[in-house]
N, C-alpha and C positions, 0 to 999 in steps of 0.2 A: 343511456350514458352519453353523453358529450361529446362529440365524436371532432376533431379539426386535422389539416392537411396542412402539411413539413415538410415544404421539398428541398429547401436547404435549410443550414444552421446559419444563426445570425451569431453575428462576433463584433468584439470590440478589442483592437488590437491583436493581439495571438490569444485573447481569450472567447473561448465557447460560451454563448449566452444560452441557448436554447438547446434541450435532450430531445432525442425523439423516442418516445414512448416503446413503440415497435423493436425500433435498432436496436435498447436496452433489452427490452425481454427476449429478443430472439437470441442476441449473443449469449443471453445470461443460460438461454436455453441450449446453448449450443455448447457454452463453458459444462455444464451439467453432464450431458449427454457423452463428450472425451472423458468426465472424471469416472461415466459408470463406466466407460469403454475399459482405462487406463488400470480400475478396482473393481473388475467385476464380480469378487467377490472379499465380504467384512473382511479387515484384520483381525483373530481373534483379540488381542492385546488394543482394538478402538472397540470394540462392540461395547455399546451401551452408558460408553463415558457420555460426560456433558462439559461442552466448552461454552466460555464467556470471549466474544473476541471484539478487542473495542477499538475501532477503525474498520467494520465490516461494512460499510455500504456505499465505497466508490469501487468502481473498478480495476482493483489492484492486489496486492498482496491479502489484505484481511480478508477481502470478498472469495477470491481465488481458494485462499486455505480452507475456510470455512467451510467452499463445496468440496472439495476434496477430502474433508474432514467426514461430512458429514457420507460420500460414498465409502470411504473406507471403512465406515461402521459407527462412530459416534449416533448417542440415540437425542440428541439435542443440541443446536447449537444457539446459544442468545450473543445478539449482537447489538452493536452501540455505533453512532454515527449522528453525526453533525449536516442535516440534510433538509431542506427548504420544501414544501407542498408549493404546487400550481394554486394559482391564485387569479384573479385581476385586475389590472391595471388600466383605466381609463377606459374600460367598458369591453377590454382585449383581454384574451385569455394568456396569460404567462406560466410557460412550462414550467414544472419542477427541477429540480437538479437530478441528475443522469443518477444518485445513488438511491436517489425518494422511487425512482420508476424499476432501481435495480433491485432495490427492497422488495417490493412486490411482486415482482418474479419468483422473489428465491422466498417466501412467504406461498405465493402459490404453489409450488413445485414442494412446497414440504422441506426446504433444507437448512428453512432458521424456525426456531420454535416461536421465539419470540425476537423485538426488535424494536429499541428505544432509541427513539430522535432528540437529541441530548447534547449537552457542553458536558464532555467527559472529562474536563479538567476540574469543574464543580462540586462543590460539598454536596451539595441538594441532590446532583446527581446517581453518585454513590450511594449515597443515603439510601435513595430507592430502588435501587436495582439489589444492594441489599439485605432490605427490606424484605423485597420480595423473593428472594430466595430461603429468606427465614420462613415466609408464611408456608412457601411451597414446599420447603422442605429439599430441596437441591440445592448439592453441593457440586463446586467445579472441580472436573480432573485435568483440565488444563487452561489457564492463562495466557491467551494472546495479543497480545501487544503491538498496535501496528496504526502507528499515530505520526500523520506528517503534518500540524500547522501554523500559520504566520503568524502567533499572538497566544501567551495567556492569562486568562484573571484567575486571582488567586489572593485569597484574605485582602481584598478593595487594592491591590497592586494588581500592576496591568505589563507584561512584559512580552516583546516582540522580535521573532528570530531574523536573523540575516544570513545573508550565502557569501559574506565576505571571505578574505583571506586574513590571515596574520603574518604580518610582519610587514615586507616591503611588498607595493600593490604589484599586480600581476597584469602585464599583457604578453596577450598571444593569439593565435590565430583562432576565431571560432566559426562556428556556420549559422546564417540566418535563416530563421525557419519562412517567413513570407518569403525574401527573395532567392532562397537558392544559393546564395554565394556564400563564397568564405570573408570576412573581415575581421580587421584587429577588431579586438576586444581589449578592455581595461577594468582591471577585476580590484577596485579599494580595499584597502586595509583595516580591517575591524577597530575600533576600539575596547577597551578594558573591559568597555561597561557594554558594547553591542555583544562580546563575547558570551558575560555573563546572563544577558536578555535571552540566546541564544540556548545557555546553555539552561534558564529556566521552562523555556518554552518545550525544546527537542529534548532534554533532558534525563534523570531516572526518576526526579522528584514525584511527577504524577504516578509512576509506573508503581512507585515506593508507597503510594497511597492506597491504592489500589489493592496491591497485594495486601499492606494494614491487614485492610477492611475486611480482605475475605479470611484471614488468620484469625482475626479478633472476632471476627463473628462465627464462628465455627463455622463457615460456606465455603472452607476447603477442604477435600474431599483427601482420605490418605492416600498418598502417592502422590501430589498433585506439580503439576510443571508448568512453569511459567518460562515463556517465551516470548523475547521481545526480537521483533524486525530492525534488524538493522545493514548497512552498507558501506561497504572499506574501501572497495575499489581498487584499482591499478596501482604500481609503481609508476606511470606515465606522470610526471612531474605538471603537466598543468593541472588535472585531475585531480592528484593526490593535495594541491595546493590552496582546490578551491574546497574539496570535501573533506578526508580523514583529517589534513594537517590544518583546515581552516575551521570557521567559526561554528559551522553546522559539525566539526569532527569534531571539536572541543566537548559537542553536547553527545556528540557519539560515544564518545569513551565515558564519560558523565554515566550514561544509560549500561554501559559494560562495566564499568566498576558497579553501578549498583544490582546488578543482576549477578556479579558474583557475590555479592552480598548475602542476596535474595536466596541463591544456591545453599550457602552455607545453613539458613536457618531451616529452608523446606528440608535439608535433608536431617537436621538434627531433630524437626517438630512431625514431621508428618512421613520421612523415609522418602521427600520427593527430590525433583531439581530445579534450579533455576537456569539458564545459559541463553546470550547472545546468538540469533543465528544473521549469519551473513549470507543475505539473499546478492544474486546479480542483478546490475542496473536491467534496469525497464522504460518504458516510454511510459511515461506517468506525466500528469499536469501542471506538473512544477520544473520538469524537464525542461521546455521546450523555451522557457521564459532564461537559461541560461544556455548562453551562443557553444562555451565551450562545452557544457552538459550534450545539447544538443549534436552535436560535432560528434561528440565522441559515442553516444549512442547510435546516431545515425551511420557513422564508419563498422563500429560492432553488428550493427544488423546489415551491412551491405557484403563485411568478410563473411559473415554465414550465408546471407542467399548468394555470396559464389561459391561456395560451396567448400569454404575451409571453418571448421568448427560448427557450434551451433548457437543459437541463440535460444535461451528458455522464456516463455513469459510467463504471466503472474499463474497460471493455472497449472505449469509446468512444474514450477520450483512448489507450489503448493502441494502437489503429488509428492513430489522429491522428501517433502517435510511429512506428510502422511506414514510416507512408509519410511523413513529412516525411524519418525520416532514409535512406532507402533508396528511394525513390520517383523517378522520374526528374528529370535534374537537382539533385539534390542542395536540395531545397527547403529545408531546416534552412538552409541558410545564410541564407535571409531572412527569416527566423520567430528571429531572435536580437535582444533588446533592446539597448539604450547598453551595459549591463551583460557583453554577451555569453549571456545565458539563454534557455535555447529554450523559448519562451512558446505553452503551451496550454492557457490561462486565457483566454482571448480571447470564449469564450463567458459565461462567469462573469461575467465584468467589465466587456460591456457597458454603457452607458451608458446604454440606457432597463430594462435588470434591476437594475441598480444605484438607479437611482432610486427604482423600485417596493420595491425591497426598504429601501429607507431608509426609506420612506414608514411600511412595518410596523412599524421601530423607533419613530418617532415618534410613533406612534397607538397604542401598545404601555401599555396599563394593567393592573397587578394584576388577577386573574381568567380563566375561559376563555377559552382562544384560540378564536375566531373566525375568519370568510373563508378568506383566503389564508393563513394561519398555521395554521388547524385542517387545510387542504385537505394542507398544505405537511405538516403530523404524520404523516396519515394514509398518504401515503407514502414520509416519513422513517421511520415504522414498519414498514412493508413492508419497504425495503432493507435495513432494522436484521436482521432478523429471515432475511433471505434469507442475511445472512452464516452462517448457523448452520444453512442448511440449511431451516429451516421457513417455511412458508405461501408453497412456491413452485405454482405452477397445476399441475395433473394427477400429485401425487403422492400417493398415498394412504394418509393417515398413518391406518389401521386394519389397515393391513397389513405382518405382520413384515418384514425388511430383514435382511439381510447385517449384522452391528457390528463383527466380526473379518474384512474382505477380505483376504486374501494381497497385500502389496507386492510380494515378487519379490525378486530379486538388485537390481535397477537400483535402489534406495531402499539406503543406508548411514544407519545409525540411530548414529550417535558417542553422543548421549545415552547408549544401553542399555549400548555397551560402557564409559561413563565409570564 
């Protein structure tokens, strides 16, 4: 096998060009290893189900749940993801993306059955996925839903989301991830139509196709729940301005009406449910590209490691979702807001992490961050950089690695054959 040597990642901007192979499998292996810790033994109430979860192969919420699914006793999980192979370029080997390298781990390790490299916004896509659950004869018992991205095509129209505000633009203090410092920031005003772009892209419209497909083709299983990812966030007024009450929240709520929708019919067709869960913010890759985003998750993880609250990551809230909805007695049903959303934000939004972290915004002047804000960088950094595989403990980026691993039959790559 192919063997090449990663001692750093190359970037462009605040973005990660290059995964490292190793950094992906060992974390992937190490995420695994807390969920058997966490479930060491099935839920009766997961044994043997089978989950479809489409946004499983970055490291984040779908990947996270999935393993956590898959320890708590599910006897299958198929996954779906939008992820690039290593290739060459000008006689150089160029890495894959961190979710192609994170596939493979969780493919070796047994915790995806299968796993389709795919535009899960596509007709063709659905189509075959199925397809093939018609030949194979599996049905889903639950529906995950957990889709973050910048553009969709849909019937030869192309539409693309934005992170603006509505109404009057917004500045305020944010934090820069290369330099460290706090500076204004200036947050524009959507328009009608960026809203609408938004709200086709972040949406419920694909999520509403999706479910269709598997109603209409009898590949829902009785009982079955549909679960889409989503994030509300604070009262903190800059916060609540760029995300719930701005153009990415207009597609938020879009996705929570259609999921109580979606509720209504699973339980009239098949005795199941549909509901929003509200996961807490994370350091995720789209993060770090918004100053105030940034800011504010990086103060949240600096109030925990001084040791007021906590912070969950993706593997954390994944467990949280294992056992609410599968755990004895059926706990999800009291973990549902006025709204009907299954809330697991409860640590986030506590009341004295909330406070402290307002605290940061208010004392927040042009120049280095400082205290809890610098503390809060230092490993807003670390998770940043864990998504891509680098500066995770006991890997030895001086030594070559694996860059082309064999997927296997169980990986369908629709990309390559489009």
């Amino acid at each position: 096998m192919p063997m090449i040597a990663l001692e750093q990642p190359r970037a462009r901007g605040l973005f990660v060009l290059t995964a490292h192979p190793e950094g992906c499998r060992v974390l992937a292996e190490r995420q695994m290893e807390r969920a058997r810790a966490a479930l060491p033994e099935p839920l009766a109430a997961a044994r043997g189900k089978t989950a479809l979860v489409i946004g499983s192969t970055t490291f984040g919420y779908g990947s996270s749940t999935a393993i956590a699914l898959r320890a708590a006793g599910f006897d299958k999980i198929i996954g779906l993801g939008y992820e690039t192979p290593p290739s060459f370029r000008k006689d150089k080997p160029a890495m894959a993306s961190a979710g192609w390298y994170l596939t493979h781990a969780l493919h070796e390790s047994g915790v995806v059955a299968r796993s389709y490299f795919a535009d899960g916004f596509a007709d063709a896509t659905r189509d075959r996925v199925i397809g093939d659950l018609q030949k194979s004869g599996e049905k889903i018992d639950l529906l995950l839903y957990s889709v973050a991205a910048p553009r969709r095509s849909h019937l030869e129209e192309e539409w693309t989301s934005s992170l603006l505000v509505i109404g009057e633009p917004l500045e305020a203090i944010g934090l820069d991830y290369k330099s460290g410092e706090h500076k204004p920031v200036r947050v524009e005003a959507a328009s009608e139509l960026q809203v609408e772009h938004t709200r086709r892209v972040m949406g419920g419209d694909d999520l509403d196709l999706w479910a269709n497909a598997l109603l209409y083709s009898g590949s829902a299983a009785a009982g079955m729940k549909i679960a889409s990812l989503s994030y509300i966030g604070p009262d903190l007024e800059v916060l609540r301005r760029i995300y719930w009450d701005g153009a990415l929240g207009a597609a938020k709520k879009h996705i929570d009406a259609t999921t109580r929708g979606l509720d209504a019919r699973l339980q009239s067709l098949l005795g199941g449910h549909a509901f929003t869960v509200m996961n807490p913010a994370v350091v995720t890759g789209a993060s770090v590209a918004i100053p105030a985003m940034t800011k504010y998750i990086a103060d949240y993880l600096g109030v925990a490691d001084s040791g007021a609250g906590s912070y969950d990551d993706p593997l954390e809230v994944g467990i949280h979702f294992a056992r609410a909805l599968y755990g004895d007695g059926e706990p999800w049903k009291q973990m549902l807001d006025a709204e009907g959303r299954l809330r697991l934000d409860q640590n986030e939004l506590a009341p004295e992490v909330q406070k402290l972290i307002q605290e940061q915004w208010q004392s927040a002047e042009p120049g280095p961050a400082t205290g809890i804000s610098e503390r809060g960088l230092a490993v807003f950094k670390r998770e940043f950089l864990h998504l891509y595989g680098w500066e995770v403990d006991g890997v030895d980026y001086s030594t070559p690695c694996e860059w082309e691993p064999p997927q296997g039959e169980r990986l369908i790559d629709l990309l390559e054959e489009a």
